[in-house]
TIRO-2110 file (N, C-alpha, C; in Angstrom, 1 decimal):
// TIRO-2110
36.3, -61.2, -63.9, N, 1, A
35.6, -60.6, -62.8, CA, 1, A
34.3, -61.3, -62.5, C, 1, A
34.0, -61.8, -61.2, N, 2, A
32.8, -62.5, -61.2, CA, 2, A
31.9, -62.0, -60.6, C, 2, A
30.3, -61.8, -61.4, N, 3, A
29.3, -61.0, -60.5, CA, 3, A
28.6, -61.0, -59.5, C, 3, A
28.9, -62.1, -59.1, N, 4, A
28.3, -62.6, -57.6, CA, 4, A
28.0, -62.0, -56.7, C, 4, A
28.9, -61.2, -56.1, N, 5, A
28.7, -60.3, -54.7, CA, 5, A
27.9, -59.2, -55.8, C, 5, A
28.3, -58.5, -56.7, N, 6, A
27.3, -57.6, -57.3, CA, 6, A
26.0, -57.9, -57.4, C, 6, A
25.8, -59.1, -57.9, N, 7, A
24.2, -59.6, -57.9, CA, 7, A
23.7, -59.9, -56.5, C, 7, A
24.4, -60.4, -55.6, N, 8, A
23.3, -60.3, -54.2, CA, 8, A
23.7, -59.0, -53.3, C, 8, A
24.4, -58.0, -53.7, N, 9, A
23.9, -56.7, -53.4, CA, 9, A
22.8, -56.0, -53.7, C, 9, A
22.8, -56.1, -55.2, N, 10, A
21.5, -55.5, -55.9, CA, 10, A
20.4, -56.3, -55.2, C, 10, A
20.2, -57.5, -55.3, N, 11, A
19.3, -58.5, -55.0, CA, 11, A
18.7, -58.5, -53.4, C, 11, A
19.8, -57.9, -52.4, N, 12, A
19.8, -57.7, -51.3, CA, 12, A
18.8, -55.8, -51.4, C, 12, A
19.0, -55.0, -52.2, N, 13, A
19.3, -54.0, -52.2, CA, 13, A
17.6, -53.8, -52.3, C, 13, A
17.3, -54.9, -53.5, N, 14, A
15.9, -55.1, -53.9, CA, 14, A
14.5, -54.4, -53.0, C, 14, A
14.4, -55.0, -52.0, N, 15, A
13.9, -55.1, -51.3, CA, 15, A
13.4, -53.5, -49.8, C, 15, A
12.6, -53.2, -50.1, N, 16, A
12.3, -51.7, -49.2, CA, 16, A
12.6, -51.8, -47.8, C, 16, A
12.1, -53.2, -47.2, N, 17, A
12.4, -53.6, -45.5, CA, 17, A
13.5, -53.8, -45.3, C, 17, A
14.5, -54.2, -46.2, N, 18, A
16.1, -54.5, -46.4, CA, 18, A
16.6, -53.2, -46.6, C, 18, A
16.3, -52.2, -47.2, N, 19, A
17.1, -50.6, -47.8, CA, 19, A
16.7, -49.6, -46.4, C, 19, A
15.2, -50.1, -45.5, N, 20, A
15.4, -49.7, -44.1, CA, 20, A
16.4, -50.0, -43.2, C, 20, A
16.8, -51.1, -43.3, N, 21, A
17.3, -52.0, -42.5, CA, 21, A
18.5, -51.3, -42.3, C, 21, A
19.1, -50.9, -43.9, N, 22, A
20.5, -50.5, -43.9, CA, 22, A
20.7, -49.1, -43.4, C, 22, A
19.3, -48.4, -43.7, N, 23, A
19.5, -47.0, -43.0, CA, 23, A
19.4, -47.0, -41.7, C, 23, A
19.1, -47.6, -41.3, N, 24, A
19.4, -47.3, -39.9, CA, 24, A
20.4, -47.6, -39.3, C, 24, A
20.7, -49.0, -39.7, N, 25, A
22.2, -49.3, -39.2, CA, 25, A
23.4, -48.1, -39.4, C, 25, A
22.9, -47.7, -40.9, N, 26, A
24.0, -46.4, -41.1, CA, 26, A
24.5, -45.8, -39.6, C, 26, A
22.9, -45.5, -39.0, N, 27, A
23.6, -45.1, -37.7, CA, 27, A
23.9, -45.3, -36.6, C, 27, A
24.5, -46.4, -36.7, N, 28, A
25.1, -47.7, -35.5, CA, 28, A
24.1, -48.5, -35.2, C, 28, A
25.4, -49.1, -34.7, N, 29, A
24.4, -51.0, -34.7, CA, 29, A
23.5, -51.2, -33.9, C, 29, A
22.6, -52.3, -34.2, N, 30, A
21.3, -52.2, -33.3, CA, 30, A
20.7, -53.9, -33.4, C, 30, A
20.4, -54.4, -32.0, N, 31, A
19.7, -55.7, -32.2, CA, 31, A
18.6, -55.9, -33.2, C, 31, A
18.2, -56.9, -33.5, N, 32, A
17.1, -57.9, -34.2, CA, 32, A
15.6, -56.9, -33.7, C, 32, A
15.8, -57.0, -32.2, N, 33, A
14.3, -56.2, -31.9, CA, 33, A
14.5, -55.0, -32.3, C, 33, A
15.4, -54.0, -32.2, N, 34, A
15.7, -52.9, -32.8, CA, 34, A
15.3, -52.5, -34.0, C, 34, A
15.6, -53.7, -34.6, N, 35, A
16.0, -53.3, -35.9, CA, 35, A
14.4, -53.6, -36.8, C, 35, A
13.3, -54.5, -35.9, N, 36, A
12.5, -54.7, -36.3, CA, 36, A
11.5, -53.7, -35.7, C, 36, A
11.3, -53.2, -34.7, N, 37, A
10.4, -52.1, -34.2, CA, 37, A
9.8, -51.5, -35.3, C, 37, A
9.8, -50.4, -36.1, N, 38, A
9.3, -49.8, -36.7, CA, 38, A
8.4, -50.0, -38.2, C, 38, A
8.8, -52.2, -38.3, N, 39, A
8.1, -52.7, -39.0, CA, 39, A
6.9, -53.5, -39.0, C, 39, A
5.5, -53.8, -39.3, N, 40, A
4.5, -54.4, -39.1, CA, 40, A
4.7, -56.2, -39.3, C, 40, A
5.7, -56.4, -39.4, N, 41, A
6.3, -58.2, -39.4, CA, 41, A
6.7, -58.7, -38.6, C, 41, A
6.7, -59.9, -38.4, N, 42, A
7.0, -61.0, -37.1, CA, 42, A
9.0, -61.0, -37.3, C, 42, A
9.4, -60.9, -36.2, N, 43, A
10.9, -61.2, -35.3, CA, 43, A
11.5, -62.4, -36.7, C, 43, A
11.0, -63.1, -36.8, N, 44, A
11.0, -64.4, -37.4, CA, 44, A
11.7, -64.2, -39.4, C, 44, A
10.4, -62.8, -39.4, N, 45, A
10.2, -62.5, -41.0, CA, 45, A
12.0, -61.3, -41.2, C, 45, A
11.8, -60.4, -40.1, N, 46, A
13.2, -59.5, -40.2, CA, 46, A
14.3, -60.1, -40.1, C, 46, A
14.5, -61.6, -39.5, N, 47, A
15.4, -62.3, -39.2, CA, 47, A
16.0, -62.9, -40.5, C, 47, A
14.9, -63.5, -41.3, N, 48, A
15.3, -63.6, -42.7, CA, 48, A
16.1, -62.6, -43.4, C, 48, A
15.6, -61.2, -43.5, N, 49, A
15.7, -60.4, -43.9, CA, 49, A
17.3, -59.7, -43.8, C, 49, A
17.7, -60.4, -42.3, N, 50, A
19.1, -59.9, -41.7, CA, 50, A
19.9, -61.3, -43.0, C, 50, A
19.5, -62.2, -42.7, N, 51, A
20.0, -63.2, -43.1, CA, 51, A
20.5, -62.9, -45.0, C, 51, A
19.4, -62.5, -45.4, N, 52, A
19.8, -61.9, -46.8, CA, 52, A
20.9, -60.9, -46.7, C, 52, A
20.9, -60.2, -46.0, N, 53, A
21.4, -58.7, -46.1, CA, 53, A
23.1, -59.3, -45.4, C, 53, A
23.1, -60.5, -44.7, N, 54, A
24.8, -61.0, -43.9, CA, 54, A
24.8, -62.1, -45.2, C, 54, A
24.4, -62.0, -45.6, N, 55, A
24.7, -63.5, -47.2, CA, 55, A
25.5, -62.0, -48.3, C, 55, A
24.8, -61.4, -48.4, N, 56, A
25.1, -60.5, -49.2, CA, 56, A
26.9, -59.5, -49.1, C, 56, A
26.9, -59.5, -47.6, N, 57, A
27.5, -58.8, -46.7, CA, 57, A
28.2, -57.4, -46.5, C, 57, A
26.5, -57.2, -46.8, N, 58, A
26.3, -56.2, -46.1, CA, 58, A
26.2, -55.7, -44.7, C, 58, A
26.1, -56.8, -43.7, N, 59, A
26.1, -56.6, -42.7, CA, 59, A
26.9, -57.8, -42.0, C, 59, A
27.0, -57.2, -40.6, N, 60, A
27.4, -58.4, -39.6, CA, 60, A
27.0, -58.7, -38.5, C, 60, A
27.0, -59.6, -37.7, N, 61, A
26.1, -60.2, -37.2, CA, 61, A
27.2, -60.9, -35.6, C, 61, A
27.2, -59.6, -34.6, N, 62, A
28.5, -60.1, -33.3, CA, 62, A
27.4, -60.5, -32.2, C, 62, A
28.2, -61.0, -31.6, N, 63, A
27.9, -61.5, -30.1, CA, 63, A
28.5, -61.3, -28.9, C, 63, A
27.3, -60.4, -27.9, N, 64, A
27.6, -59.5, -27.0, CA, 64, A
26.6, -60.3, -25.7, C, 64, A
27.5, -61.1, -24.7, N, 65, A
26.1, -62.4, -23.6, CA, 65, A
25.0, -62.7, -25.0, C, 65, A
23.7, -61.7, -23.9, N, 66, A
22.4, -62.1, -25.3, CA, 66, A
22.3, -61.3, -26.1, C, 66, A
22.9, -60.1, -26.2, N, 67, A
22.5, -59.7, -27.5, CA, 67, A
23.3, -59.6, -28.4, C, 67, A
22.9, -59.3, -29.6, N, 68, A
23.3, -60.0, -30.9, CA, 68, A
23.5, -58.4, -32.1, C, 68, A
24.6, -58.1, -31.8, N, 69, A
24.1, -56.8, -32.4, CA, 69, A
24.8, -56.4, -33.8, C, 69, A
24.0, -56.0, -34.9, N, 70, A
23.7, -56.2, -36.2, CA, 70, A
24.9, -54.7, -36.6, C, 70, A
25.7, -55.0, -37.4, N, 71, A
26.4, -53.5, -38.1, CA, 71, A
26.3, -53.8, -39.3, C, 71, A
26.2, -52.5, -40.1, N, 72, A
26.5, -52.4, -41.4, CA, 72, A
28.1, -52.5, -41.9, C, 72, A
28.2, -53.2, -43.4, N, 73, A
29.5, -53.2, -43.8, CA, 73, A
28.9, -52.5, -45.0, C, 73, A
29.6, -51.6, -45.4, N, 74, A
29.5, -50.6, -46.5, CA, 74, A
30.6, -50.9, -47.6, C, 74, A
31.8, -52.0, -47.8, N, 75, A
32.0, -51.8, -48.7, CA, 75, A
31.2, -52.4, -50.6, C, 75, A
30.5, -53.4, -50.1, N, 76, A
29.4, -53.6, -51.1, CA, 76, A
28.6, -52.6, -51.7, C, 76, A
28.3, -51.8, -50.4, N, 77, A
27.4, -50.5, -51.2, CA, 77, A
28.7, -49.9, -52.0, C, 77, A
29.7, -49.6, -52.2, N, 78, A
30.6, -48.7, -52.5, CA, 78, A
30.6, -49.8, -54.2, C, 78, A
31.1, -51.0, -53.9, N, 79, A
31.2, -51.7, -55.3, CA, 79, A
30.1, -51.2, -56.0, C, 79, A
28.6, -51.5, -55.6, N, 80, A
27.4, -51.2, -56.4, CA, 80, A
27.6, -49.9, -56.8, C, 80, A
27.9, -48.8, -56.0, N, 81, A
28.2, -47.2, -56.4, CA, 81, A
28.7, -46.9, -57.6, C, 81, A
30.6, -47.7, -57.3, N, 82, A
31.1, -47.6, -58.2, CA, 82, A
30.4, -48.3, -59.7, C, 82, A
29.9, -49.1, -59.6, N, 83, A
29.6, -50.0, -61.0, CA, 83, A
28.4, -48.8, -61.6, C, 83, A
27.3, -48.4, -60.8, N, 84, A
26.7, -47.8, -60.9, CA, 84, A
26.7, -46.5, -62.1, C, 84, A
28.5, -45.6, -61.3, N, 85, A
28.8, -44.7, -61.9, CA, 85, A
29.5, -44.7, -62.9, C, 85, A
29.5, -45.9, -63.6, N, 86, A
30.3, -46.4, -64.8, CA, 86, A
29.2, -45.8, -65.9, C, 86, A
28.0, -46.1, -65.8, N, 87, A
27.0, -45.9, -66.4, CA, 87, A
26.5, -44.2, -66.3, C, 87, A
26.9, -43.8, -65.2, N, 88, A
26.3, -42.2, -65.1, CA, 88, A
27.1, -41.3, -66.3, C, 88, A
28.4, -41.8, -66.1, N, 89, A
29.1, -40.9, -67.0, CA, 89, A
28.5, -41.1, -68.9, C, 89, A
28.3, -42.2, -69.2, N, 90, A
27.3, -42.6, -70.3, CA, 90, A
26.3, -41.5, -70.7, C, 90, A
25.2, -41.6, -69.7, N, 91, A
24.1, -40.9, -69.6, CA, 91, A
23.9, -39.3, -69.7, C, 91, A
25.1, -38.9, -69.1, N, 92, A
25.6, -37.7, -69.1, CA, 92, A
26.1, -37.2, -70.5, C, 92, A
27.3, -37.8, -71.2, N, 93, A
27.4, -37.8, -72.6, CA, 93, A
26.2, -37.7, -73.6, C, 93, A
25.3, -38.5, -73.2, N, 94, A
24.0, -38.9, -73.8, CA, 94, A
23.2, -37.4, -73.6, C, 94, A
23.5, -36.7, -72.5, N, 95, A
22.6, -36.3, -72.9, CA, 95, A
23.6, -35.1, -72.9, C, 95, A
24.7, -34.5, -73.1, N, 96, A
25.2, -33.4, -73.8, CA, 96, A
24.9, -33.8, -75.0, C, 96, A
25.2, -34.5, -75.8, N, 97, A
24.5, -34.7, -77.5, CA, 97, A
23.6, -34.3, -77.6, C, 97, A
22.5, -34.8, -76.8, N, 98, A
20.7, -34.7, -77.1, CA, 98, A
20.9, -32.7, -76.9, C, 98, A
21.5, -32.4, -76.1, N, 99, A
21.2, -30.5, -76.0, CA, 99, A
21.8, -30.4, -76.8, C, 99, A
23.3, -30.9, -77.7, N, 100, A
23.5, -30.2, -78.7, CA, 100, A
23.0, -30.2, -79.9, C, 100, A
22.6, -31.6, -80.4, N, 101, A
21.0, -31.5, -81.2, CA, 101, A
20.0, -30.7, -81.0, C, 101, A
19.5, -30.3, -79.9, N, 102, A
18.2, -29.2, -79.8, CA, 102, A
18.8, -28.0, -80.0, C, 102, A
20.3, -27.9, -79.5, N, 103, A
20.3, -26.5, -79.4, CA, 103, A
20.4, -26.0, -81.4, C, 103, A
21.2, -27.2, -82.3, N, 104, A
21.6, -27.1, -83.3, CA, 104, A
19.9, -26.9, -84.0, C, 104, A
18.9, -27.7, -83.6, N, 105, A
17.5, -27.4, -83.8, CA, 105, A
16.9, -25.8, -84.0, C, 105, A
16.8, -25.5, -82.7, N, 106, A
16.6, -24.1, -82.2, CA, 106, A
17.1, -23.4, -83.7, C, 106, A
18.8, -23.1, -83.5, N, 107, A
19.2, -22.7, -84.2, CA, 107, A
18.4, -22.6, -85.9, C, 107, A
18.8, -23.7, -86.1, N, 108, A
17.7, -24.0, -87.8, CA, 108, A
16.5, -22.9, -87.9, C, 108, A
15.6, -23.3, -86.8, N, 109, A
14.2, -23.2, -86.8, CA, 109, A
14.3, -21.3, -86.9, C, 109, A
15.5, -20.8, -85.5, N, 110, A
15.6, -19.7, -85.8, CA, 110, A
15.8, -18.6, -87.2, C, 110, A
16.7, -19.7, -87.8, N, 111, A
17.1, -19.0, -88.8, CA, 111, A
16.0, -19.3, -89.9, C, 111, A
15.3, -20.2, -90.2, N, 112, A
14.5, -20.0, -91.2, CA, 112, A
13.1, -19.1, -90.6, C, 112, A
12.7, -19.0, -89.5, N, 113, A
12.0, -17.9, -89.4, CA, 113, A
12.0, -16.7, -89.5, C, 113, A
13.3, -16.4, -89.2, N, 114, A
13.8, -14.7, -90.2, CA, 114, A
13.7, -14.5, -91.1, C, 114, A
13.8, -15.5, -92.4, N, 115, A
13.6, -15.7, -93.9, CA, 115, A
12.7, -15.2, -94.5, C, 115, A
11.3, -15.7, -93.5, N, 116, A
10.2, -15.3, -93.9, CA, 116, A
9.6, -13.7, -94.1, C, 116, A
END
């Protein structure tokens, strides 16, 4: 299995101006100016930005006369998901143990304080 699209999703994902980018697209597609409105950067700098995020492909990039309008592709977020939740179930294990150690704690502590 090769990591490549995993690493320039994450890599894509990195980035705060790029994780806006995708929310909004979530809710339908929207041009370059659109898509840049709500950020303090030059047309120039979000365009990069698109450019990462259609390398990655995450998104796509159609042609309508002049405008140019940007959609999200979601199944990369879904691979990252899934890889993601490979690891959740781990952590979860991890930490039923860790309560069953405290609780076996408790217990101890309880019982030698009655003793006294």
């Amino acid at each position: 299995m090769t990591t490549a699209p995993l690493d320039a999703t994450f890599a894509a994902l990195a980035d705060p101006t790029r994780r806006a980018i995708l929310a909004r697209l979530a809710r339908g597609e929207a041009s370059v100016t659109e898509l840049a409105r709500p950020f303090k950067v030059s047309l120039p700098a979000i365009s990069k930005h698109l450019k990462v995020l259609e390398r990655a492909g995450l998104i796509v990039r159609g042609r309508e006369a002049q405008w140019r309008p940007c959609q999200l592709r979601a199944a990369p977020l879904k691979e990252a998901a899934d890889w993601v939740e490979g690891y959740r179930s781990f952590w979860e294990e991890s930490f039923d143990r860790l309560n069953e150690y405290l609780k076996e704690i408790q217990e101890q502590e309880k019982g030698s304080g009655q003793a006294r």
